[in-house]
N, C-alpha and C positions, 0 to 999 in steps of 0.2 A: 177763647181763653178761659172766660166762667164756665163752659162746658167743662173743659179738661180740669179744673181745678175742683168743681164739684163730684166731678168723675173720682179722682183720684181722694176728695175724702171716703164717699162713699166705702169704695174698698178697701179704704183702712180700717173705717169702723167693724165692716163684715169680717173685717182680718184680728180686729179686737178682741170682737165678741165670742171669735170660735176661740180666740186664744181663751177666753176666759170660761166659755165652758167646759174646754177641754183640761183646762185644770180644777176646778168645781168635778169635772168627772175622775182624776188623779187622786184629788182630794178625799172623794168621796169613797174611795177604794179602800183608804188604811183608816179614815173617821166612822165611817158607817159600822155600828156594832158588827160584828160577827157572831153569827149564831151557830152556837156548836151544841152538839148531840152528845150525851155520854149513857152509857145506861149501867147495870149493875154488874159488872164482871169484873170482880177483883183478880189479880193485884194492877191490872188495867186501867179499870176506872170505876170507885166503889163511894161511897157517900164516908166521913171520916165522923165521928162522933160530934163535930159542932153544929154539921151541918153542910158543911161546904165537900168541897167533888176533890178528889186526889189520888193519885195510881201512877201508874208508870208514865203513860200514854199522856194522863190529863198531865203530870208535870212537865211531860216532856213539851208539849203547847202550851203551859205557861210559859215555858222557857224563851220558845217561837215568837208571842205572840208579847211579848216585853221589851224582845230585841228589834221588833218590827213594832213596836209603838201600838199598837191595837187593842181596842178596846171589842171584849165581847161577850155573849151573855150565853148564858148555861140553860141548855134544856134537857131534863130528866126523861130516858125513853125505855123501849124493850131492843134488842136486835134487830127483830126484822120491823119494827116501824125507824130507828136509826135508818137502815137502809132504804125504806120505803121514802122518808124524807127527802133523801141525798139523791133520792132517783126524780124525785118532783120538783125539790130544788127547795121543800122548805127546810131546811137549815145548809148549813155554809161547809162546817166542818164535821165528820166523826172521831170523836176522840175516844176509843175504846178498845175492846179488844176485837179488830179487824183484821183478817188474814185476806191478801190478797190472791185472789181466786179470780180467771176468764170471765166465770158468770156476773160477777160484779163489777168487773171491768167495762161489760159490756156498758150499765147505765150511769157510772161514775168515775172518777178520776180515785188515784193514789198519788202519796208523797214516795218519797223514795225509803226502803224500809230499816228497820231501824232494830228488829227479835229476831232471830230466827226461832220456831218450836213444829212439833208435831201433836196431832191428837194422841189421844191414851184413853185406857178404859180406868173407872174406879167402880170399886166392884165391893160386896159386904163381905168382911173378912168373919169367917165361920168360925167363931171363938166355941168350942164347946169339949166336950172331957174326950178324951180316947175312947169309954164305953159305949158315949152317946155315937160320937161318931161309927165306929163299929155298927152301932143299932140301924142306925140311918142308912147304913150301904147296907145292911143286912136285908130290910124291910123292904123290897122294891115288887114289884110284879115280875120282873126278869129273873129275878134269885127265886121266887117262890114256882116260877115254871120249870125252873131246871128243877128243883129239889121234886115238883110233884112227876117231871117225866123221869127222873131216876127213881121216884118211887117205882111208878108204872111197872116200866123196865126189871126191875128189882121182881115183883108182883106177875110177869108174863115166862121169867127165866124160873124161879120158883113153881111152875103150874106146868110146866112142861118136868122138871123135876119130878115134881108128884106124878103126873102121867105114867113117866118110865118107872118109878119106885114103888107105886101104892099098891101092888101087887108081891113084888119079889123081896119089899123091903118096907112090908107092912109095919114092924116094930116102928120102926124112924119116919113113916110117911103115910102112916097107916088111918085110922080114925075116919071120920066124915069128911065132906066134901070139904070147909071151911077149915079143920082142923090140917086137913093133910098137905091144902096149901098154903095156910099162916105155916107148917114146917119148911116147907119151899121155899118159900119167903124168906125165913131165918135165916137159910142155910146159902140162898143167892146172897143173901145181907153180907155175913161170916164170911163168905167167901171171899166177895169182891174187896174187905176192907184188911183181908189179910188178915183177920183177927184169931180164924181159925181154932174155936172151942172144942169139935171134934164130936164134940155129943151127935150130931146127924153129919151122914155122908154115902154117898151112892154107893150101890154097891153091884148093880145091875148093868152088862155091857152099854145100855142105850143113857142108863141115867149118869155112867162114868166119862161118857164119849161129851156130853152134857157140861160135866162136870169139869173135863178139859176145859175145852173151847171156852166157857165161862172165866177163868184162871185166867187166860191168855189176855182177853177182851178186858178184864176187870185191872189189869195192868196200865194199859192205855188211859181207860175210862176215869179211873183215880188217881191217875195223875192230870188229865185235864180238869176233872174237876176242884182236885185241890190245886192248882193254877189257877182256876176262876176265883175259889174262895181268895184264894193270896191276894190278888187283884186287886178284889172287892173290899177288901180289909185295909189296902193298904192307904192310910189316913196320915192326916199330919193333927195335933190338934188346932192350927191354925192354917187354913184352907182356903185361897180364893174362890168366889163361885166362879168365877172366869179368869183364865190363865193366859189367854194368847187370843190374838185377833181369830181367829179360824172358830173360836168358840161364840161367836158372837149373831153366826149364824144360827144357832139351835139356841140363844138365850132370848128372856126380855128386856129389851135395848131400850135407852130412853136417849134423848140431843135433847138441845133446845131449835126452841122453832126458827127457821132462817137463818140457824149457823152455819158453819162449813161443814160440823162434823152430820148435821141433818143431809146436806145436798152428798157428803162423801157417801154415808149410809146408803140411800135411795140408788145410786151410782151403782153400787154394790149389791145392790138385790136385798137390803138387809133390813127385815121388818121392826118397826120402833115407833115409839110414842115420844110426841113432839111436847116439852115444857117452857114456860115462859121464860124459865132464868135457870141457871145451873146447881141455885140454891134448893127450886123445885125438884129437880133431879134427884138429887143426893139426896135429900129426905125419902123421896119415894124408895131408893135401895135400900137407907136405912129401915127402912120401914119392910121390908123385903118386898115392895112392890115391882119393883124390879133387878134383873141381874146386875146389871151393867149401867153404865151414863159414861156416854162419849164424849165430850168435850179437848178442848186448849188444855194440855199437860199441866201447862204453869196455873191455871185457871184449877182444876183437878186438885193439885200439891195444897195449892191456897185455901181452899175451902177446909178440907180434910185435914190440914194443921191445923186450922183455926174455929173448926165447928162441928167436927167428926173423929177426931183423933181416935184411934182403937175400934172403931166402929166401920170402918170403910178403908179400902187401901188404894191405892195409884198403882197400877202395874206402869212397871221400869222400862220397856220395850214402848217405845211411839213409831208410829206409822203416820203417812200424809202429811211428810213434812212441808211446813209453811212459813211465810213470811209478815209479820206484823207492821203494819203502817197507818198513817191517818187518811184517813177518808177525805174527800173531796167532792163536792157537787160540780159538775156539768159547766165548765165556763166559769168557775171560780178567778179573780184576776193575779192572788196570788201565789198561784199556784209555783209559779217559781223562787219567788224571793223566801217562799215555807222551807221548800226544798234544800235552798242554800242556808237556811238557818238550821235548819233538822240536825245537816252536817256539820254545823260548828256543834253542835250541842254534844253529838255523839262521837266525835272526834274528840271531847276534852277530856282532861283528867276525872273529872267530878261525872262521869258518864257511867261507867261500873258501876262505882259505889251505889250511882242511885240505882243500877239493876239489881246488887246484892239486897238492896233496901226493901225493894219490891217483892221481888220472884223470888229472893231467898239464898242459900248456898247451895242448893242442889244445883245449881246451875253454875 
């Protein structure tokens, strides 16, 4: 009877104990700071002039994390150490601007998302007069090869000229060697541009047979070539260096390092230089050091309103459209009860507004 009675405390107490530290572990779930990652990707999550962290994202986690009682603490990063964190486990949360991608899936968790956007290029908008510009598509090695083989051309049709003439039609083609084909020359010139002065003109069966065929050819010839000039000229005085994703291939591209628009680039075949933050980017375009900086559209619009204005522009067209959400490390506990809060949040009235707040009205 002492046996069974001591028996039966025993495993009560053993029945206590787990009770109690299975809830010390409950407890410890929503007590235990949380450590969240934010870094500088406005209107996401950017530093506010007091000092303190706020953006779409970080609000939208305070929202979360007041309705879920949690206390937690802010740690200042780049991108890819944000994700470098979340894959080792030192921090809890990403609060930023994270698009959910396979590759990151693989070493973290996501909440359920909450943006939809796509990348976009911002690009230096080429403010300069119509002369300049004119100058600038004028001045190339490509224009100065056509102009020097039309000279050529001009110079080879003239010299057979003088061959058939310098005898039958000495007056007009007469003179020294140089003289008689500088008249060649003139008169291939006159000829092809229709200008037809009249002062020199064959007059010999081989130099008029010449003289045809010349006529004929110089029709073709001056109208492609003034369709090249048209072309070439045709300017705006405000001109993106890049226009459309396909040009992105022959520009210099810049991401930030460990974003999506870096992993979509490389995907792509498409060579670029990697910057810490998107702020780094846009300076270097500004700067003309590069064409292009790929980034998060909403990310693009934000900067370039508020640090660039007139000087850099967003092209309207995104591509690689994606979805925005909070980050999650590996085994996080509550991962569900984030999820169910996410959706009260963005299910409420006051959910717009705070997007228009953020990202703006372009959206």
């Amino acid at each position: 009877m002492l046996m069974q009675t001591a028996l039966i405390r025993a495993l009560a107490f053993f029945c206590l104990l787990a009770l109690t530290t299975a809830s010390a572990d409950e407890a410890g779930k929503t007590k235990a700071p949380v450590r969240v990652g934010v870094t500088d990707s406005p209107p996401f999550s950017y530093q506010a002039p007091d000092g303190s962290w706020t953006g779409l994202t970080v609000t939208l986690w305070e929202d979360i994390a007041r309705s879920l009682g949690l206390e937690y603490e802010v740690y200042p990063t780049t991108v890819s150490g944000l994700l470098d964190s979340l894959r080792e486990g030192d921090l809890d949360i990403g609060a930023a601007a994270l698009v959910v991608t396979s590759e990151r899936e693989e070493f973290m968790n996501f909440s359920h998302t909450f943006l939809s956007g796509g990348l976009s290029v911002a690009t230096r908008a080429a403010e300069q007069s119509l002369f300049l510009a004119i100058i600038e598509r004028l001045v190339t090695w490509q224009f100065v090869a056509a102009v020097g083989g039309l000279a050529l051309l001009l110079a080879g049709i003239g010299f057979l000229v003088w061959l058939a003439e310098r005898r039958g039609n000495a007056e007009q083609f007469g003179g020294s060697t140089v003289e008689g084909i500088g008249s060649g020359f003139w008169w291939s010139a006159v000829t092809m541009t229709t200008v037809g002065y009249g002062d020199k003109a064959p007059v010999t069966v081989p130099g008029r047979f010449i003289g045809l065929c010349w006529m004929f050819a110089s029709i073709l010839l001056i109208s492609v070539f003034t369709g090249a000039i048209a072309s070439a000229l045709t300017v705006s005085t405000i001109a993106p260096r890049i226009s459309s994703f396909n040009d992105l291939h022959r520009a210099r591209v810049g991401v930030v390092a460990g974003s999506q628009a870096e992993n979509f680039l490389t995907h792509e075949g498409i060579a670029h230089r990697a910057y810490p933050g998107t702020r780094a980017g846009l300076r270097a375009v500004a700067a003309g050091e590069l064409d292009g900086f790929v980034n998060d559209a909403s990310l693009l619009r934000y900067f370039v309103r508020n640090e660039f204005p007139g000087d850099i522009i967003v092209l309207d067209n995104e591509f690689r459209i994606g979805f925005h959400a909070i980050g999650l490390r590996r085994g996080f506990p509550l991962q569900d009860e984030i999820n169910l809060e996410l959706l009260r949040v963005t299910e409420s009235d006051s959910w717009q507004p705070t997007v228009r707040r953020f990202i703006g009205s372009e959206r």
